[in-house]
C-alpha positions in Angstrom: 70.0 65.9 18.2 66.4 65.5 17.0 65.4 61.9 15.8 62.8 62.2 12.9 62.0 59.0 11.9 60.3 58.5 8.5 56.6 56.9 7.8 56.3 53.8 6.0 53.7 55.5 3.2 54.7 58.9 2.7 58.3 59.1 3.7 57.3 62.5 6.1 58.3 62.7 9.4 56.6 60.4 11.7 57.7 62.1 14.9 59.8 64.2 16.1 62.0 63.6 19.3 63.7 66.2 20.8 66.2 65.3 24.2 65.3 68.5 26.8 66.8 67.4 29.7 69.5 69.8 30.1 66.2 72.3 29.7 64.5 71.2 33.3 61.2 71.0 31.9 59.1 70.5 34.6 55.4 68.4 34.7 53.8 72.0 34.8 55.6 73.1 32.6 54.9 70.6 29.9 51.3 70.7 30.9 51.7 74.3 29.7 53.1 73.0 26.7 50.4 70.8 25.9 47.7 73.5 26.6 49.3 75.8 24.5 49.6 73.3 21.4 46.4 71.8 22.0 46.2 70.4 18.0 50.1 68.3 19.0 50.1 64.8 20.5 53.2 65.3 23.4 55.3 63.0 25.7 57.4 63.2 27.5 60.0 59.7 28.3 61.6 59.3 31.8 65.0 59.8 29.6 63.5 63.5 29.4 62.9 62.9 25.2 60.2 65.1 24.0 58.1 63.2 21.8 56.0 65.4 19.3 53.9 62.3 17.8 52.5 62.7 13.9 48.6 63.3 13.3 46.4 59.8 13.0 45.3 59.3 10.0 41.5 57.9 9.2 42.5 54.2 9.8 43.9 54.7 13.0 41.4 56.9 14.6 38.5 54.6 13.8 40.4 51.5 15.7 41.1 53.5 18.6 37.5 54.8 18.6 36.3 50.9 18.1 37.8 49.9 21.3 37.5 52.7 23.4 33.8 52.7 22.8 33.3 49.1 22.9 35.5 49.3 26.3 33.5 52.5 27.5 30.1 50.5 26.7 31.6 47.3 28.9 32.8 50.2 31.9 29.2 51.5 32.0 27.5 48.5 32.9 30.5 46.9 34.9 30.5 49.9 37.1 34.1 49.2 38.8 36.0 51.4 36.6 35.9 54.5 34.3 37.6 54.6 30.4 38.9 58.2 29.7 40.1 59.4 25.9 43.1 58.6 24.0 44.0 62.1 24.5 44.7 61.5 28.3 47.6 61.7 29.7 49.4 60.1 33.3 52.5 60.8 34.9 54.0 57.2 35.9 55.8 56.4 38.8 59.4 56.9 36.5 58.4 60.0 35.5 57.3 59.4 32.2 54.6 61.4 30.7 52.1 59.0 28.5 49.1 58.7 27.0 48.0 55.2 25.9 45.5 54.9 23.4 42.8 53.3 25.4 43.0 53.2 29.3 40.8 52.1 32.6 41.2 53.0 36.2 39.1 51.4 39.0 37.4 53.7 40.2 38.8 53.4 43.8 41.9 54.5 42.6 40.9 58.3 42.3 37.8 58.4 44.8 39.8 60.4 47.2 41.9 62.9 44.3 40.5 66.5 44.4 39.0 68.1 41.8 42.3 70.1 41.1 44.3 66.9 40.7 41.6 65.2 38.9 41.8 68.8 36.2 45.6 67.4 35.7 47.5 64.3 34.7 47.0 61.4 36.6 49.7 60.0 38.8 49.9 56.9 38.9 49.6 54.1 35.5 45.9 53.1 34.6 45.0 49.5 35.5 44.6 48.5 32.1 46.4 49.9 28.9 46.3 49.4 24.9 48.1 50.8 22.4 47.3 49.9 18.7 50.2 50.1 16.1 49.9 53.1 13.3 51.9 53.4 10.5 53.9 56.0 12.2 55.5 53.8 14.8 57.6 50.9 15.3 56.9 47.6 17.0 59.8 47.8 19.2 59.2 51.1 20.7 56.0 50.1 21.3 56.7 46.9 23.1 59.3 48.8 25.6 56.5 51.3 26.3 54.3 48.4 27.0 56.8 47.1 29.4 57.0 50.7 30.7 53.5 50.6 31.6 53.7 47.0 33.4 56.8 47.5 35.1 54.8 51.1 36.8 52.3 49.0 37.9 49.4 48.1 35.2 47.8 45.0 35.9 47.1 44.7 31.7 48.4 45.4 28.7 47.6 44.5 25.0 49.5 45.8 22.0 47.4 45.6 18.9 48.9 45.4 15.6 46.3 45.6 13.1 49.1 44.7 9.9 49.9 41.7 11.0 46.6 40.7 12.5 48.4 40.2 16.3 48.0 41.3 19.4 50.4 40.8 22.4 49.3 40.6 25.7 51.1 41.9 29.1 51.0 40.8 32.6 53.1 41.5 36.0 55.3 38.6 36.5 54.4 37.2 32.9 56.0 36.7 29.7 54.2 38.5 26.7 51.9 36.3 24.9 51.5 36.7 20.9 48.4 35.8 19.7 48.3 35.2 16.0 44.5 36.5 14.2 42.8 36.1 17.2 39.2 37.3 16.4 38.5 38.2 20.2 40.1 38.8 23.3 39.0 38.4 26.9 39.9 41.3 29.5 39.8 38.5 32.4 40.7 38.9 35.1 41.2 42.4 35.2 38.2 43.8 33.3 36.0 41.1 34.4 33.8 39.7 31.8 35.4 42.4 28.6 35.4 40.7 25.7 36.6 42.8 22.6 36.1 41.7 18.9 39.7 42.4 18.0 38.7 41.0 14.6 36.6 44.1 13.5 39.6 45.7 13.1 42.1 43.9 11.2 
């Protein structure tokens, strides 16, 4: 049965999650999917749960735009690693189908992918992952999708949440860290010398 969870603000559907593993939807096949329903925001769980995600609103765009420019800007002069849009999507090591909402991948980690595989997901998890809390989503599910992306091998992790003015930060072998208002946030030692000014979006 089809979970439809209900915004906060309006009381319309947030998302819609649909179970499809008695379908056998393959990664091609939902690649199809995607292409086909280019204006839809898709995933696809390692439980085989399509996830048709709701629209961003204003708010929510303009964060995710705040850091994936001001980590683009850091990327460019660093030189180790490129930042690709929120729109991208990987295929993790447990089969899961995400797209973070900002990313980074050293760049030796696809020097040798064809341009073929490089015109598809990605397969593997980005070195470094963020996702920002919108109203249509729910702490917890993003905290176990946080700890999917460490446990298939992302060195970094922060999960912003710009309502309560907190961000948590994940690590391989670590327990999460909460930091309360912080007003910036150092990348180190993973994006070497990012710093990101967390407070321009609370």
């Amino acid at each position: 049965m089809a979970r439809v969870p209900l915004t906060k603000d309006t009381g319309s559907p947030a998302r819609l999650v649909l179970n499809v593993k008695n379908i056998g939807i393959t990664e091609d096949k939902f690649f199809q999917l995607c292409r086909d329903n280019g204006d839809l925001s898709m995933e696809l769980t390692a439980q085989k749960e399509l996830i048709i995600m709701a629209p961003k609103g204003l708010m929510t765009g303009w964060r995710e735009n705040i850091l994936s420019s001001r980590l683009t800007s850091w990327a460019e002069k660093d030189g180790t690693g490129i930042v690709v849009s929120p729109d991208t999507t990987y295929v993790l090591p447990n089969n899961a189908i995400r797209g973070p909402d900002a990313s980074w991948i050293r760049r030796e980690r696809i020097a040798d992918l064809t341009e073929k595989e490089l015109d598809k997901f990605g397969h593997f998890c980005p070195d470094f992952v963020a996702e920002i809390i919108s109203p249509s989503d729910t702490l917890s599910e993003l905290q176990d999708k946080m700890a999917e992306y460490i446990a298939n091998g992302a060195l970094l992790g922060w999960l912003i949440d710009p309502y309560k003015a907190r961000v948590y930060i994940y690590r391989p072998g670590m327990e999460v860290e909460c930091l309360q208002k912080p007003t910036a946030i150092s990348g180190d030692p993973v994006l070497h010398g990012f710093v990101f000014n967390v407070g321009k979006i609370w």
